[in-house]
C-alpha positions in Angstrom: 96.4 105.9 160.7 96.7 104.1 157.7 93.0 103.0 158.2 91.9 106.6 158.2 93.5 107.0 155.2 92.4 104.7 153.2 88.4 105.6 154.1 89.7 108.9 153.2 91.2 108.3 149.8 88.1 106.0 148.7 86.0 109.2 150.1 87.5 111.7 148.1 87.1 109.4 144.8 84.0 108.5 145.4 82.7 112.5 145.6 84.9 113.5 142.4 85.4 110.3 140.5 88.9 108.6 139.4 91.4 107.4 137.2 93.6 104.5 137.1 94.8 104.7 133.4 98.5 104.9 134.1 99.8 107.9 132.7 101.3 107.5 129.0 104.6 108.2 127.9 105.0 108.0 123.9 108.1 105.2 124.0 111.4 106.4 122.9 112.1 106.0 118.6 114.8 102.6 118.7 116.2 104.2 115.6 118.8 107.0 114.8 118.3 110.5 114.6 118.7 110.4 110.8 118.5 108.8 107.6 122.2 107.2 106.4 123.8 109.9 104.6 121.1 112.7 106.3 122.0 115.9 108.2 119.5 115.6 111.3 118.7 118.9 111.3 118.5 119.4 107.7 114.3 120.7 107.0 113.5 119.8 110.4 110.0 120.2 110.7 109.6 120.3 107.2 106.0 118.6 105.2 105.7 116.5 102.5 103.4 118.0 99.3 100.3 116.7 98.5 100.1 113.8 96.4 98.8 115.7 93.6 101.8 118.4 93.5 104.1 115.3 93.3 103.0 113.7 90.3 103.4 115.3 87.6 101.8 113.5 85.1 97.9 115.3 84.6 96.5 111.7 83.6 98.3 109.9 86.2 97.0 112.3 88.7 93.2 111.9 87.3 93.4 108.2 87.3 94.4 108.2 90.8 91.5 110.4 91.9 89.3 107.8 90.1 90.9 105.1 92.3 89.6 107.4 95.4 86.0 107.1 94.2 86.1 103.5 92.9 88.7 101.7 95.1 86.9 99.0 97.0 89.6 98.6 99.9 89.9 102.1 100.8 85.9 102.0 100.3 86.0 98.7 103.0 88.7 101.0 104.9 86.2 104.1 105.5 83.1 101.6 106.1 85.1 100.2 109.2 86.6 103.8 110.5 82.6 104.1 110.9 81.8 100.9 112.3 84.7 102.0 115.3 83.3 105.5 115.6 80.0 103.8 116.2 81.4 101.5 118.5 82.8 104.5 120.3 79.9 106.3 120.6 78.3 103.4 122.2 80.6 103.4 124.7 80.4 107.1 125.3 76.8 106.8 125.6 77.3 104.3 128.8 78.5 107.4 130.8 75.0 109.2 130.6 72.2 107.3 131.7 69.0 106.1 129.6 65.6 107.1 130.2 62.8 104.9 129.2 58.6 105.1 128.9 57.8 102.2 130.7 54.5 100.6 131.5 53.4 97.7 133.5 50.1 95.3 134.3 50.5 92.4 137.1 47.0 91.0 138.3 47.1 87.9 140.6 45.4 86.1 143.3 45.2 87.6 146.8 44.6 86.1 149.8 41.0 86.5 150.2 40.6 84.5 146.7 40.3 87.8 144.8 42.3 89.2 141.8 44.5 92.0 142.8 45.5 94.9 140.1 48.5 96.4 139.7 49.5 99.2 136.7 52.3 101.5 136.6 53.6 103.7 133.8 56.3 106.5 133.8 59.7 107.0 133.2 62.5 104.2 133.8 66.2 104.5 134.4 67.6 100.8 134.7 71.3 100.2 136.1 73.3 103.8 135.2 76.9 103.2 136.4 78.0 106.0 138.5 81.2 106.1 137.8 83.1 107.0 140.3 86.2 104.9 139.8 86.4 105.7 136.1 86.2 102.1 134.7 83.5 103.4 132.6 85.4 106.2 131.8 88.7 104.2 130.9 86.5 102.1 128.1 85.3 105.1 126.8 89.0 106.4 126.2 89.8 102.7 124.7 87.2 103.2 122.2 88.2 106.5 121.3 91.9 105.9 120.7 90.6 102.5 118.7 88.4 105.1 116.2 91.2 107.1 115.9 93.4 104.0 115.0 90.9 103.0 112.3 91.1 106.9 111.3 94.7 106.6 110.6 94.3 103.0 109.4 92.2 104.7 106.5 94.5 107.6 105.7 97.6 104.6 105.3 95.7 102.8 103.2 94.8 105.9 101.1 98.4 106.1 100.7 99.1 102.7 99.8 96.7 103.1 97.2 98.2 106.0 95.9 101.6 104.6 95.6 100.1 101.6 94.1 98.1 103.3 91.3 101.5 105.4 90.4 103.0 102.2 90.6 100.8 100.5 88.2 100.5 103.7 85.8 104.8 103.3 85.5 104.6 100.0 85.1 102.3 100.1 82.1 104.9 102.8 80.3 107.5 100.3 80.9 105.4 97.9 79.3 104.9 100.2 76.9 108.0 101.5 76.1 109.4 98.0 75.5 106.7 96.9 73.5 107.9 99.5 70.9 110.9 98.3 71.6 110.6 94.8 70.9 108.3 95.3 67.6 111.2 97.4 66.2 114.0 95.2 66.7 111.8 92.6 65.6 111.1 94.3 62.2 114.9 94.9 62.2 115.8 91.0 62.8 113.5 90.2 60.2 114.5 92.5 58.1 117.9 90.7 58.8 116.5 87.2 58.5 115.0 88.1 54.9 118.4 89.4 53.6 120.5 86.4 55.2 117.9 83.9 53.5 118.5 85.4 50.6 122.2 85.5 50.6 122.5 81.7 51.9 120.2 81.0 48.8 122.8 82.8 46.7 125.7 81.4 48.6 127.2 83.8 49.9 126.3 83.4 53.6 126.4 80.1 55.0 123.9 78.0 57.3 125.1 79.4 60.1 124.3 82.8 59.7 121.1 82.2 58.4 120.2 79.6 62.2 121.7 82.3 64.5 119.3 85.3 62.1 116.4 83.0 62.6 117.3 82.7 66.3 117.5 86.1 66.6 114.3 86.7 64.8 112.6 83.9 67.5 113.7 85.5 70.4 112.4 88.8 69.8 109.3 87.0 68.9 109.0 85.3 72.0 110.3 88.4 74.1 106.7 90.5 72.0 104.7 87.8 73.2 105.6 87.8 77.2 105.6 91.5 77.2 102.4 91.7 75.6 101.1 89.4 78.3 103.1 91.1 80.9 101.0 94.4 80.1 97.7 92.8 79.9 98.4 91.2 83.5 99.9 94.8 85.0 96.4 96.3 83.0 94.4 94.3 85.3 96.2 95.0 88.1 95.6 98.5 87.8 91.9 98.0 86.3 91.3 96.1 90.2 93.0 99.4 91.7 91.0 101.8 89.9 87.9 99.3 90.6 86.7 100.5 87.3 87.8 100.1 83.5 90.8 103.2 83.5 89.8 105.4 80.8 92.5 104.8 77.9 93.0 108.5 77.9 94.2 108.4 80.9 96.3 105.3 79.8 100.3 105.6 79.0 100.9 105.1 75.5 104.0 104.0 73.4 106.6 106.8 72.3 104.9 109.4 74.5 106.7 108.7 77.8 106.9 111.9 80.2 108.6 112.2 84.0 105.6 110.9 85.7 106.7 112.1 89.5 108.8 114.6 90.5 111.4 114.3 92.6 111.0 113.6 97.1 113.2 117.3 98.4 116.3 115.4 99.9 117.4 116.4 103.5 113.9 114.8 105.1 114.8 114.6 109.1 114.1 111.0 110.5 111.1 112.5 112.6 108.7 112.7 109.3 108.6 109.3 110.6 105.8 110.6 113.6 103.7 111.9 110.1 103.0 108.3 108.9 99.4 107.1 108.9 100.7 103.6 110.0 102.9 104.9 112.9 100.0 107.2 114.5 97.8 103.9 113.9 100.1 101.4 116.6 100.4 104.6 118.9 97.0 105.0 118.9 96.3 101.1 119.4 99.3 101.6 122.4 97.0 104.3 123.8 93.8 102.1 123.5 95.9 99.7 125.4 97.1 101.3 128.0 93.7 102.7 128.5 92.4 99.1 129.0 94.7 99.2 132.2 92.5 101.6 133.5 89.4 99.9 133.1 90.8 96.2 134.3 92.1 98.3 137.9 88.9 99.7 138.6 86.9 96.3 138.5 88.7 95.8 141.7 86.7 98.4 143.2 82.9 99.1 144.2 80.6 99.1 141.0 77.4 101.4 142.3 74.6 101.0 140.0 71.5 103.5 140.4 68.0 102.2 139.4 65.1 104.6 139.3 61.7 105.6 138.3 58.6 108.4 137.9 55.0 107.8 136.9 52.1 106.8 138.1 50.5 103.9 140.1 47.3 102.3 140.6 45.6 99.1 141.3 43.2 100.1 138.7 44.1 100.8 134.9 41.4 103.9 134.7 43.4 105.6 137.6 46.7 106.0 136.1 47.8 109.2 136.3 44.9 110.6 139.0 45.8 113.3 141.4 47.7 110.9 144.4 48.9 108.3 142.1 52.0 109.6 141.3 55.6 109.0 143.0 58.9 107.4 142.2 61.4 104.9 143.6 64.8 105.2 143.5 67.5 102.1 144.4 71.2 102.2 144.4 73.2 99.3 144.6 76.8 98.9 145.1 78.6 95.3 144.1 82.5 95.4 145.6 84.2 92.4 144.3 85.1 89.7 146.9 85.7 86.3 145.1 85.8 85.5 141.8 88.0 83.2 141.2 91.3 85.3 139.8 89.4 86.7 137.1 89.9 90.1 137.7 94.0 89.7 138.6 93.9 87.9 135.3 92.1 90.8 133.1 94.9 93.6 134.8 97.5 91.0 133.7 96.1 90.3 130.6 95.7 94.4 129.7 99.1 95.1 130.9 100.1 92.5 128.5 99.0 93.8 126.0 99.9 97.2 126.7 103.3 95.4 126.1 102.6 94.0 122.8 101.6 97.4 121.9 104.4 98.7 122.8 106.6 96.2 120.8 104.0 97.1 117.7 104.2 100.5 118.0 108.8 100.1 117.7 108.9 97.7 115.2 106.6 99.7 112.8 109.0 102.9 113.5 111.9 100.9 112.6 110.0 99.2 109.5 109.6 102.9 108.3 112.9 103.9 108.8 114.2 100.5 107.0 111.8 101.6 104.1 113.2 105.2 104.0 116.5 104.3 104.0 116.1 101.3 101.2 114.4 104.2 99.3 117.3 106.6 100.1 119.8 104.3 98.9 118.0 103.5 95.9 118.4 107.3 95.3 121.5 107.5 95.3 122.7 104.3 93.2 119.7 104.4 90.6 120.5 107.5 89.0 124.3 106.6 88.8 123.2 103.0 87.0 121.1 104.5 84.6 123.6 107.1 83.9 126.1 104.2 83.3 123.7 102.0 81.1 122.7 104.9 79.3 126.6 105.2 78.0 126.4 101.9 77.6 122.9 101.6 75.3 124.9 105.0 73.4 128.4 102.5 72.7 126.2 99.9 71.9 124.4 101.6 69.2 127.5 103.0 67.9 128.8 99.5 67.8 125.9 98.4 65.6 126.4 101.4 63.4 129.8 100.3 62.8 129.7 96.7 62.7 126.5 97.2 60.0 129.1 98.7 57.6 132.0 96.4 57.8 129.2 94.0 57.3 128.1 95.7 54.3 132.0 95.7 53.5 132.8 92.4 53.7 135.2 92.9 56.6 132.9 91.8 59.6 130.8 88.7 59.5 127.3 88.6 60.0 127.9 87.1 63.0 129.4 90.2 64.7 126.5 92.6 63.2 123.9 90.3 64.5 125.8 90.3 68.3 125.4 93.7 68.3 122.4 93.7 67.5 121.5 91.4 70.4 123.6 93.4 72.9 121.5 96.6 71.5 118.5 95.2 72.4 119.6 93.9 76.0 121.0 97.0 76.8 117.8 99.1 76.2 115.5 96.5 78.0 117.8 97.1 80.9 117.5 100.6 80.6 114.0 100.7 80.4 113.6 98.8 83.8 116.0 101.0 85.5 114.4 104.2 84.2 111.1 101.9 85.9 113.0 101.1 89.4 114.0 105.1 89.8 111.1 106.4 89.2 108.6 103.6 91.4 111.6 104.4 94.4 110.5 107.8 94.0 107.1 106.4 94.7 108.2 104.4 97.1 110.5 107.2 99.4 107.3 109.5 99.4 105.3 106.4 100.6 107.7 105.8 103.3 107.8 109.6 104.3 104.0 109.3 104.8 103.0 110.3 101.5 102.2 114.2 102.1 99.8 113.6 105.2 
């Protein structure tokens, strides 16, 4: 009984072809429901805007369409989602079979110590798989889900390149900014410097006031001259993403600094998560994988090959293609693995495997995103409260300088408590600077981690 079965199942596949890809299950998310501090049902469903309706800077937004033209990683990026399509159509091609003109010549001795003559030309079909147990088949659906992979491979690293032209742009009005910074507290110190040298020479200030005023005026120096190379190195950073020379209209310049992106909407369910480019790229390398299952199982059955041909044969070249020359041949074969060796146990072993690795690839890059948009979350929620706080801080500092200039100028303060303030000034609006920087590149960063509007 179970004999007649079995002929019967191979019957049936062999009149209306197979599968043996096991049938996929997208794995479970090993992350909560919802961001920290998230409703899970808050905008369920809801899209991220496009990259351009976030920033809201107009030459930030040019410069980044530059870096779309000119950017030659996103450029390598496309070249190789074609290579894979290629590669796909290739395999797609191996389910159809390939006709080819072919002619032949073959003249040898015979018997009777005469040259015999044989010529044949016509159409040629060499070794089509029928594919009847869908191995074929099963590489043609691990091709596919590997051009889709490079597909979604190019739209993450459109992203990335995005996020790291924004980046750049707000790093170089930082630089910026505190280059204007630095030049006027440095005109101030030596402003400072000047009028301490010149009361030490009248002696009215002593030696001390006039080191700690040169010290002053040295720092700031110093502090120009490492910003000045800090924006010439984040320039060529951003010249590399652009892959061109950026335009210095579409530069940030100093005193002109403008909200650059606007702000991620808040309440973002944990399932945007499924909308990442990187995400869809290890489900669709788990697919590939699980595909390659498919393929490895049906090398354990029959592989039938058909050969054939139509044209014209003769044992003279002149009667090629002459009324009675014509006919065909047409040979099947059938190869059903027997012995060899362990190697087809090992390839099923081997693609389940790495259907496993897959699987491990495709969890830890859900739980990488959700680590990124919960870092970006909580930078949310603390940045704005810090630069709130330095900004008080940067106003009581000022007002402390204020002050401490006229008791100076009264003779009630020293010079040395004028020119603390004027250090704690300065140290306070650096700060503030790179916290206005590290709020505004998170906002960068959570709509990267959301999957930047695709």
């Amino acid at each position: 009984m179970n004999m007649k079965l079995s002929v019967l199942t191979l019957a049936v596949a062999v009149l209306s072809g197979c599968s043996f890809i096991p049938t996929y299950e997208r794995p479970a998310a090993p992350v909560p429901a919802s961001f920290p501090g998230q409703a899970s049902d808050a905008s369920a469903g809801a899209a991220l805007p496009a990259w351009d309706t976030v920033v809201a800077d107009a030459r930030l937004r040019d410069l980044i369409a530059l870096a779309l033209q000119n950017n030659r990683d996103l450029r390598v990026a496309v070249l190789n989602m074609e290579q894979v399509r290629a590669a796909y159509q290739i395999r797609r091609a191996d389910q159809f079979p390939t006709l080819n003109l072919a002619a032949s010549g073959n003249r040898q001795p015979n018997g009777s110590g005469g040259i015999s003559s044989t010529y044949s030309a016509g159409l040629a079909m060499s070794s089509w798989e029928l594919d009847f147990f869908g191995r074929v088949a099963a590489l043609k659906d691990t091709a596919l889900a590997q051009f889709l992979a490079s597909e979604e491979a190019q739209r993450a690293a459109q992203t990335s390149l995005v996020a790291s032209v924004a980046n750049g742009w707000l790093a170089l009005q930082t630089d910026e900014e505190l280059l204007d910074l630095t030049r006027r507290t440095l005109a101030t110190r030596e402003d400072s410097l000047r009028l301490t040298q010149l009361r030490f020479d009248n002696g009215v200030a002593s030696a001390l006031d006039l080191r700690q005023a040169e010290s002053l005026a040295a720092a700031a120096r110093g502090t120009l001259a490492q910003l000045q190379r800090s924006r010439a190195q984040d320039l060529n950073a951003l010249t590399l993403l652009v892959g061109q020379t950026p335009p210095a209209a579409l530069l940030p310049t100093a005193g002109v600094s403008s909200v650059a992106m606007r702000a991620v909407p808040e309440g973002l369910p944990s399932d945007l998560l499924a909308r990442r480019a990187d995400i869809r790229q290890a489900e669709q390398a788990l697919i590939a994988a699980n595909a390659n299952i498919g393929a490895a199982r049906a090398a354990f059955f029959p592989r039938i090959a058909l050969t054939a041909s139509v044209g014209s044969a003769s044992s003279d070249l002149s009667g090629l293609f002459k009324d009675g020359s014509w006919g065909f041949t047409l040979a099947p074969q059938a190869l059903l693995p027997i012995f060899d060796a362990g190697r087809n146990q090992a390839n099923l072993a081997s693609a389940k495997v790495g259907r496993d690795i897959a699987v491990a690839q495709y969890e830890k890059a859900i739980q990488t995103a959700f680590r990124e948009v919960a870092d970006a979350l909580a930078g949310r929620a603390t940045l704005g409260e810090q630069l709130a706080a330095l900004q008080q801080q940067a106003d009581a500092d000022a007002e402390r300088l204020r002050l401490s200039e006229l008791r100076y100028r009264s003779g009630v303060a020293s010079s040395l408590d004028l020119l603390d303030a004027q250090r704690s000034l300065f140290a306070t609006q650096q700060s503030l600077a790179q916290v206005r920087l590290a709020q505004q590149q998170n906002q960068v960063a959570l709509y990267k981690a959301l999957g930047g509007g695709y």
